[in-house]
N, C-alpha and C positions, 0 to 999 in steps of 0.2 A: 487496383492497388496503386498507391502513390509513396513519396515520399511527403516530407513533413517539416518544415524550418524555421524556426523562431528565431530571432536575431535581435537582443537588443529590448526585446519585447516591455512597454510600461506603460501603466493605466492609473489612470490618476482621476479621480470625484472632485474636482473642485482643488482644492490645496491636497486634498490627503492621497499620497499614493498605492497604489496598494499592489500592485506589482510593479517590481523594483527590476528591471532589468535583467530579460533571461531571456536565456542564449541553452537551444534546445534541439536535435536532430533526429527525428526519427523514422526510421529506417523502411524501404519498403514492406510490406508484409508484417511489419516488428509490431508485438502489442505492447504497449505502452502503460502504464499505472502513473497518475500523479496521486501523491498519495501525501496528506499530512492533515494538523487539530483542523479543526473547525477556526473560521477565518484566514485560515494560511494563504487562500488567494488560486486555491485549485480550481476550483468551480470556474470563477471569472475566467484565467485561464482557457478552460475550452471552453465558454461561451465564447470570445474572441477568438479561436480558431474555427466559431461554428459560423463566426457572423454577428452573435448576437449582442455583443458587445464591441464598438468602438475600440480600435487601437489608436493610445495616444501618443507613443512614440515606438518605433522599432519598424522590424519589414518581417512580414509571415509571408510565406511561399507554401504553395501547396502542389508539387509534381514538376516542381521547378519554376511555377507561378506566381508571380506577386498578387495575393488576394486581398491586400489590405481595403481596398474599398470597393470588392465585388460583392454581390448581394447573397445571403446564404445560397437559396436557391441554384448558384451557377459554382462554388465550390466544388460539388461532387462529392458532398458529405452527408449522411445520415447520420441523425442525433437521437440517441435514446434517452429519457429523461428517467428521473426517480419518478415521478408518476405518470400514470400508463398512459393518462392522455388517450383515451379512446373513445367512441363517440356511443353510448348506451344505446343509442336508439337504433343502431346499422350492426347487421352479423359479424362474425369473427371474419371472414371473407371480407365483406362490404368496408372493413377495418384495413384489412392488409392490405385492401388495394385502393383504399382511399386515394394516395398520392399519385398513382396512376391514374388514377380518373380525373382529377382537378387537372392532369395533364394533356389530357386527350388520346391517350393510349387507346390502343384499336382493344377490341373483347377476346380477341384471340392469342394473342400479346401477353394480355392482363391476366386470363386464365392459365398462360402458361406458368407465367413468374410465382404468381399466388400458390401452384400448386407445388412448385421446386421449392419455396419459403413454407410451406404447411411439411414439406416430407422432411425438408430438413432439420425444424424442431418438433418434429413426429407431434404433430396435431392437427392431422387430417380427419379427425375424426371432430375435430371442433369447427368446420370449417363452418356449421350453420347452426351455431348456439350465436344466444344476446351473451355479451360482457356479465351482464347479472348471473349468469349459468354459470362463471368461472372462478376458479380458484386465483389467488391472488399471483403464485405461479404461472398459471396458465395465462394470467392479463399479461403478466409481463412477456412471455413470449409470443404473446399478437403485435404488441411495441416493438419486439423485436423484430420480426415478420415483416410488417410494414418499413421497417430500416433496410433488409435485405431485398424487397422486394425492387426498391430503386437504384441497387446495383451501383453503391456508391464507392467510389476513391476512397474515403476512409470514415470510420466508421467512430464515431463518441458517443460514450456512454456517461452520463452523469449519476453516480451511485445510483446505479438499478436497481440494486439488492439490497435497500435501506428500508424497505417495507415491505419485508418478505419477515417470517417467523425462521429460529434459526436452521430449522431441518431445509426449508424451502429454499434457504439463499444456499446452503452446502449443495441441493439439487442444481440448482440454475446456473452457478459457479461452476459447474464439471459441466454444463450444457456452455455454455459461453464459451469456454477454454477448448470444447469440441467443436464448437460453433469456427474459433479462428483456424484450427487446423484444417475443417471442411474449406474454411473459405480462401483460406493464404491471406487476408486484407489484412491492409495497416489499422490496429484499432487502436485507441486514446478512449482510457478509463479511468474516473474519477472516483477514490471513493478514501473515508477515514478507517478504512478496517485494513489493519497490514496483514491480517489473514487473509484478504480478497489479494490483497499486493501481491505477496508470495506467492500466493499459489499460482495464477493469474500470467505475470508479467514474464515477457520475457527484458524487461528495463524498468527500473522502479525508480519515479523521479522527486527526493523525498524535501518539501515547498514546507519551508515557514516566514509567516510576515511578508509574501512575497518574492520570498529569493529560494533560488536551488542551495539545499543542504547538500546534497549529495545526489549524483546519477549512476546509475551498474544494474549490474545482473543481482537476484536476489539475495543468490547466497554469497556474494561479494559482499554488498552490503551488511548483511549479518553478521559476517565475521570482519570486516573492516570496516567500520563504522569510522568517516571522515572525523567526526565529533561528535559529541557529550546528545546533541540533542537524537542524531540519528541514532545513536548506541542504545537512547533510550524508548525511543519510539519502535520501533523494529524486536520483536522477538513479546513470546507470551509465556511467564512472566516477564513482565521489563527489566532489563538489565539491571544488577546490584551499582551502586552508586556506593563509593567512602572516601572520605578524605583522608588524602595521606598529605607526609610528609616526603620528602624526593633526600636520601642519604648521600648517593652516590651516582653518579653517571659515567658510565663505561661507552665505546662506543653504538655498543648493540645492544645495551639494557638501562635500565634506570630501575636502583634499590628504592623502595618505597616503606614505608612500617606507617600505624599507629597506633593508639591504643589500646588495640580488640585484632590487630594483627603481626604477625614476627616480621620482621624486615624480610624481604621476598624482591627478589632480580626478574620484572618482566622486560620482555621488548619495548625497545622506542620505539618501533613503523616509523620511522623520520620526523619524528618529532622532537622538541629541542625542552631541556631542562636544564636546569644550575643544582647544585650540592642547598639545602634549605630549602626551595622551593615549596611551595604549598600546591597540592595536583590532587585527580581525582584518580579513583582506580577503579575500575569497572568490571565485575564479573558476571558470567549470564548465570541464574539459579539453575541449570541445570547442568553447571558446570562445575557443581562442587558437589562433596562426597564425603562424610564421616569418615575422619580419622581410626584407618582399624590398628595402627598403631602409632605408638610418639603422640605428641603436643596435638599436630596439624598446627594450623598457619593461622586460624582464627579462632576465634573462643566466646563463648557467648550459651544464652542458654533457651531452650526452647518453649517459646511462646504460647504457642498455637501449631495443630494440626491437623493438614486437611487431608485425612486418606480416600484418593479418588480411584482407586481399583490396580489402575497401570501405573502411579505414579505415585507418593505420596508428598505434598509438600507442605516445607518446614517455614512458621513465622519464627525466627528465630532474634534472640537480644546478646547483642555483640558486649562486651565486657567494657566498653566505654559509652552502652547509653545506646547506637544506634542500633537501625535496624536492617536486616537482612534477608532477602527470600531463598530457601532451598528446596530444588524440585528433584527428590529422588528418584530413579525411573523404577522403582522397583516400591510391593507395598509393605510400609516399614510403623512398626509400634513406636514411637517415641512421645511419651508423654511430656504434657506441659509442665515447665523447672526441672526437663531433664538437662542436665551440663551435657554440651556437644561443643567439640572440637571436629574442626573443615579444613580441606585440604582443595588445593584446586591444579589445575597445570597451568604455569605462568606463561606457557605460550601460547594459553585460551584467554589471555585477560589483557585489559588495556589499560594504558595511561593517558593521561587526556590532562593537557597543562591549564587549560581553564579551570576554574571551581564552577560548582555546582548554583 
């Protein structure tokens, strides 16, 4: 196990940069998620803590180490890729202990490791099939295998579970998350699914364009979304998005209205407004509830409905044109052009002074 230090970190192609400067600590034992769209700069990321990539300016340490120009090989890192990289023509065996053998590892050594790496992701039974005999599950856990077998400082995984069907990545996902607690190592994981995030991390670090959005624990993040973008990335459905207008500003709230909601007092979190202001107001769809009496707080009328068994959720048309998501936890008949009126708790919802 090690620790983990990013300092200052930036990678540049030529003129164009594409990591901007980040400043990252993670902790022994701690697993890690970077998580953000496609191009945000994650991947490259841990290729540069793996080696594989050139650092062009900052200082990475690994276990208190500066490893900026040591070659992967002497890191003390195993990298698992999205693709399983295995060699067709050599057993599931002959696979996991691949890198001990290019190593010179004695046979008794080798036998032992391979066998503590096959009981821990319980595929002792595959230990002498070809890769063609596997499930795309089971590929993925020889990559795996072969990671654990060399008993490394820290362990990256670059979306694993991006070509897996979805029943097999929810498998592998609860084997990973089993996998760290077996093992206590520091892992750093890559992937665009904030479902893998959540579940996953014990620190979700959430990257766009290059830069840190936000760093915390998951359900930090969830309900304290730094800004607009994490607010909206994080959580399924994605947060409700409106713009309001800012009335009033008291020390601990800011009144907000517009034209499909009643003026409503949520929290500032430390955030700064003026009386006029133009601001966003953000609620999660599973945060609101049919008005069982009164007005409610928004108004609008029912689109669309998806009734999913445990939940039903509402496309819903706000009274000034926009639109809105509502995920009932409960399953509810509400036909389409029914008039619905919503109600929400303003201390479930955010303000956010940028616009959308």
């Amino acid at each position: 196990m090690a620790t983990v230090k990013l300092r200052g970190i930036r990678k540049s192609y030529g003129p164009v940069e594409v990591i901007k400067g980040v400043d990252i600590d993670i902790n022994d034992g701690e697993f890690v998620v970077f998580v953000g769209p496609s191009g945000c700069g994650k991947s490259t990321l841990l290729r540069m803590i793996a080696g594989l990539e050139d650092i062009t300016r900052g200082t990475l340490e690994i276990d208190g180490k500066r490893v900026n120009d040591l070659e992967p090989s002497k890191r003390g890192i195993a990298m698992v890729f999205q693709t399983y990289a295995i060699f067709p023509h050599m057993s599931v065996r002959e696979n996991v202990a691949f890198g001990l053998t290019i190593n010179g590892v004695g046979k008794a050594e080798k036998e032992a490791k391979v066998a503590e790496a096959a009981r821990i992701l319980q595929m002792e039974h595959l230990l002498d099939r070809r890769p063609s005999a596997l499930s795309g599950g089971q590929r993925q856990r020889v990559a795996i295998g072969r990671a654990i077998v060399r008993d490394p400082k820290v362990f990256l995984f670059d979306e694993p579970l991006s070509n897996l069907d979805a029943a097999l990545r929810m498998d592998m996902r609860m084997e990973i998350g089993k996998l760290h607690q077996d093992l206590g190592a520091s892992m750093i994981y890559v992937t665009h699914d904030q479902v893998e995030a959540m579940t996953l991390a014990d620190r979700i670090v959430v990257l766009k364009d290059g830069q840190v959005m936000q760093a915390g624990a998951p359900m930090d993040l969830y309900h304290e979304p730094a800004n607009l973008f994490v607010a909206g990335f994080l959580g399924a459905p994605s947060m409700n998005f409106m713009d309001v207008r800012v009335s009033e500003v008291t020390e601990s709230n800011v009144t907000v209205s517009n034209g499909a909601l009643d003026p409503v007092a949520v929290p500032r979190k430390g955030r700064d407004f003026t009386p006029g202001q133009q601001a966003t107001l953000g609620v999660r769809p599973q945060y609101l509830s049919p008005a069982e009496t009164g007005r409610g707080m928004l108004h609008g009328r029912v689109a669309l409905t998806e009734r999913l068994g445990s939940e039903t959720v509402l496309d819903i048309t706000l009274k000034d044109g926009s639109k809105l998501i509502a995920a009932l936890g409960e399953d509810r008949i509400l036909a389409p052009g029914t008039e619905v009126n919503l109600n929400f708790d303003p201390g479930q919802a955010h303000v956010f002074p940028e616009q959308r």
